[in-house]
N, C-alpha and C positions, 0 to 999 in steps of 0.2 A: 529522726522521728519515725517511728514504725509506721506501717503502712496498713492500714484500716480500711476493710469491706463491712459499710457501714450498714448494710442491709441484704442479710439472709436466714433464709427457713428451713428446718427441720421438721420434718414427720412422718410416725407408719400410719400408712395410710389406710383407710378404711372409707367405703362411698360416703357412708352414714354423716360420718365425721368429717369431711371433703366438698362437702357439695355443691363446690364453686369447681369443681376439677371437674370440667365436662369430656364427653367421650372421645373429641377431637385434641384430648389433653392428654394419650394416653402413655408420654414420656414421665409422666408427671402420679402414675398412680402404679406408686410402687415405695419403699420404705424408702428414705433420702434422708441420711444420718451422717455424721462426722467422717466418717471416712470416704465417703464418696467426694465430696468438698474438699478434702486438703489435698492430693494433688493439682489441682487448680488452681489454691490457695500457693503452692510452693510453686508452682509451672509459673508464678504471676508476680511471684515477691509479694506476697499475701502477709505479713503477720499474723493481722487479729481484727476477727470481724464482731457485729454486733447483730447478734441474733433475737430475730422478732418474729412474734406471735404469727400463728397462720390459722387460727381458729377461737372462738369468742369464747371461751372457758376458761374457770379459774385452775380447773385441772391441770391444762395445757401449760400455764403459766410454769407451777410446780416442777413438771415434767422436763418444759425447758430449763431451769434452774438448776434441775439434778445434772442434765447434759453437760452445762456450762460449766459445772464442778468437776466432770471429769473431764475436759476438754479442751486440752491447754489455748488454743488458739480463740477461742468466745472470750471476749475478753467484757461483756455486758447481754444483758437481756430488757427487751421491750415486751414486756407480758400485756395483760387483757384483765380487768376489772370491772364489775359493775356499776358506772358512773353516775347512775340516776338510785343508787342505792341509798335506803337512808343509814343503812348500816357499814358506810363506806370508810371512815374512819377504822373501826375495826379490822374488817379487809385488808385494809392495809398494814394496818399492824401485822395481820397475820402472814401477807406477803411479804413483810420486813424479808431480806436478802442483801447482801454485800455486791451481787452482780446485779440486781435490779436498778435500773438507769431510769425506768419509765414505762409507758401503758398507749397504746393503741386500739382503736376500734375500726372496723370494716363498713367505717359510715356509707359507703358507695351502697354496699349493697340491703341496704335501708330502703325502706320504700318511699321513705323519703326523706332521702337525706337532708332536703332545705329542714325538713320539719324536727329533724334529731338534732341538728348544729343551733337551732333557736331554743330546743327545750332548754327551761328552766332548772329542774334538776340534774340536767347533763353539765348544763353552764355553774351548777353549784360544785359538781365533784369534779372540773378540771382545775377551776378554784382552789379547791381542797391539794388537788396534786400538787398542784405550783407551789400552794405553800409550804407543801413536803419537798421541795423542790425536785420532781420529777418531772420528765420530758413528757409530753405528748405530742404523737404524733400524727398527721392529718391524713388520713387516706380518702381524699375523694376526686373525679375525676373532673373534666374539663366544664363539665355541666352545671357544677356545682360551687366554681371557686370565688364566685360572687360573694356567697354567701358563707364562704371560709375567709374572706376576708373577714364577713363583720364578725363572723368568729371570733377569730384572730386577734382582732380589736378589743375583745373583753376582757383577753388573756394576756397579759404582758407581764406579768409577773415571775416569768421564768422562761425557759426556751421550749421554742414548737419548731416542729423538725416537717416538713410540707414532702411527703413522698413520693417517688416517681415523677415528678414535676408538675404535678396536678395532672399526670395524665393526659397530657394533650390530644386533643381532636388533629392526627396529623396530615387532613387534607385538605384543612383550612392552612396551612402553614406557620411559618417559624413567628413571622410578624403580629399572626393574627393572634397566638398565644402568647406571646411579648404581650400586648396589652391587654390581657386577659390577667395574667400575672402578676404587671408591675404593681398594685393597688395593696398587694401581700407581701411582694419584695419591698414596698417602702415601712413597712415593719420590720424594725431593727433586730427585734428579738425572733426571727421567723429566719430560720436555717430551711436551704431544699435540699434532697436527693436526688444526684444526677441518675437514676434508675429504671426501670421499669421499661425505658423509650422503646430498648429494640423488637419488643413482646405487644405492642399496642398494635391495632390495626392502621395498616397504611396503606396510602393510593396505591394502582398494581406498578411497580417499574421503579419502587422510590428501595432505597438500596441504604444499608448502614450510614453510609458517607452522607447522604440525603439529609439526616437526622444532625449533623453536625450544625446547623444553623442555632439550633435550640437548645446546644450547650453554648456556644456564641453570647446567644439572648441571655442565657439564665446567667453566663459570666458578667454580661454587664450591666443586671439589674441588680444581682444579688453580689458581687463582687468574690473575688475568690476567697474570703475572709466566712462566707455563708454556703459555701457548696462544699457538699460531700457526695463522696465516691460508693455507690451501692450497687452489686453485682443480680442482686434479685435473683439469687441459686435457691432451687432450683426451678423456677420459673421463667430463669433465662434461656434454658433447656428447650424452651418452645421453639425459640428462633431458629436452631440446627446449632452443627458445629461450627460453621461457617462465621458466625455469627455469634459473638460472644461480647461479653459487656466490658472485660478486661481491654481488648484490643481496641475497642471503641474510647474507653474512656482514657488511651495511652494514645490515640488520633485527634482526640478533642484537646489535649492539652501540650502536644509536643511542645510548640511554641511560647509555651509560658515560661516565666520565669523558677527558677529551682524555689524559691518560697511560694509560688501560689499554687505549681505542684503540692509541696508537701502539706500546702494548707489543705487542701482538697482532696489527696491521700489517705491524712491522716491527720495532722492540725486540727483540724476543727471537728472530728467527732472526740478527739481527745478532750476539749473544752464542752463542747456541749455534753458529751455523757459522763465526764469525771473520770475519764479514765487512769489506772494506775500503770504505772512504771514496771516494767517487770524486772526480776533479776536479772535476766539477761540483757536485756536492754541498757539497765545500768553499766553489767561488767562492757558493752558496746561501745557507751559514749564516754569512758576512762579511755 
């Protein structure tokens, strides 16, 4: 099974078009395109990852799509839609794309995100996606996941993919976002991304290894059948080099078995985003 980096970003960078890249960000404000990633990619046994939106445009969307077509290792794109559009149908048509897996929003940084996950006409265009069956996927953070359950609950119709693990509060601890979570993990159609952990704010002293409890937790609520492997490049960048999500997520799972590995590799974003075979891969497993 090829080996899939379920979650990362592309873009030249501009403030204008940026404006969550703050000044203390400034690994991060600079162009970050296909070539910077694939040593990393090949240093790691990388395949084929799935690259997602990093700005609320249908532009963007486009943009990444042209990437993905020259770029043999993209192997899907999570673009960006207008969900409360009444002309969302069309949209979509016109984002029709062969790499198009599915659509993301930056609910977190909503002013209020309880109040964007209840709208009505948000709740009518993930509806819409499902029935197109396209992924979406949940970006919101620890504050919030109360009310991304009852999300969650509306939407069963297809799969939702929970990123960065809801983001946890990590100086509450591993336990205390265990039950923060399980109420989402007991939604069978709700896949997480083991991502984002090493870049969230932590108590002062607490170390990569600190973090292993919460892939632990997310193992055994969501089962290795629902977790996928997501590098968050290049916003993994924040942590140092020291500190990379590869090596973390190659300590989180030493001890598993060679199928919950590859479910969590790559298994499971192959099933949730429909991923294709490639030639090579074929001439591989002959």
């Amino acid at each position: 099974m090829t080996r899939i980096d379920s979650h990362q970003h592309f873009w030249r960078y501009t403030p204008q078009d940026h404006p969550w890249i703050s000044d203390d960000m400034g690994v991060l404000k600079q162009d970050l395109l296909p070539e910077r990633l694939r040593p990393s990619l090949q240093r790691h046994v990388i395949q084929g990852t799935i690259l997602v939106q990093a700005r609320s445009c249908a532009n963007e969307t486009r943009w990444l799509l042209d990437i993905a077509e020259k770029t043999d290792f993209v192997r899907a794109v999570i673009g960006w839609v207008d969900l409360s559009s009444q002309a969302l149908p069309k949209k979509l048509e016109a984002a029709s794309h062969p790499l198009l897996r599915g659509f993301r929003h930056q609910v977190q940084d909503e002013p209020s995100p309880a109040q964007w996950l209840a709208d009505t006409a948000i709740n009518n265009g993930v509806h819409q996606l499902q029935q197109e069956e396209y992924v979406y996927e949940i970006l919101v953070t620890h504050r919030h996941l109360a009310e991304a359950v009852q999300f969650a609950g509306r939407h069963d119709n297809y799969f939702l993919v929970l990123d960065h693990c809801g983001k946890p509060d990590l100086s509450l601890g591993a336990a205390h976002w265990k039950k923060q979570i399980t109420p989402l993990a007991a939604l069978k159609h709700v896949s997480c991304k083991i991502s984002g952990l090493l870049t969230e704010p932590r108590p002062p002293g607490m170390s990569p290894r600190d973090l292993l409890p919460y892939f632990d937790a997310a193992l055994d609520i969501f089962g290795s059948e629902r977790l996928m492997f997501g590098s968050d490049w290049p916003v993994c960048l924040l942590a140092g080099e020291d500190e990379n999500p590869w090596a973390f997520i190659e300590q989180a799972t030493a001890t598993l078995s060679a199928d919950e590995q590859a479910a969590i590799y790559g298994g499971n974003a192959h099933t949730v985003y429909r991923l294709q075979e490639t030639s090579n891969e074929s001439a591989s497993a002959k």
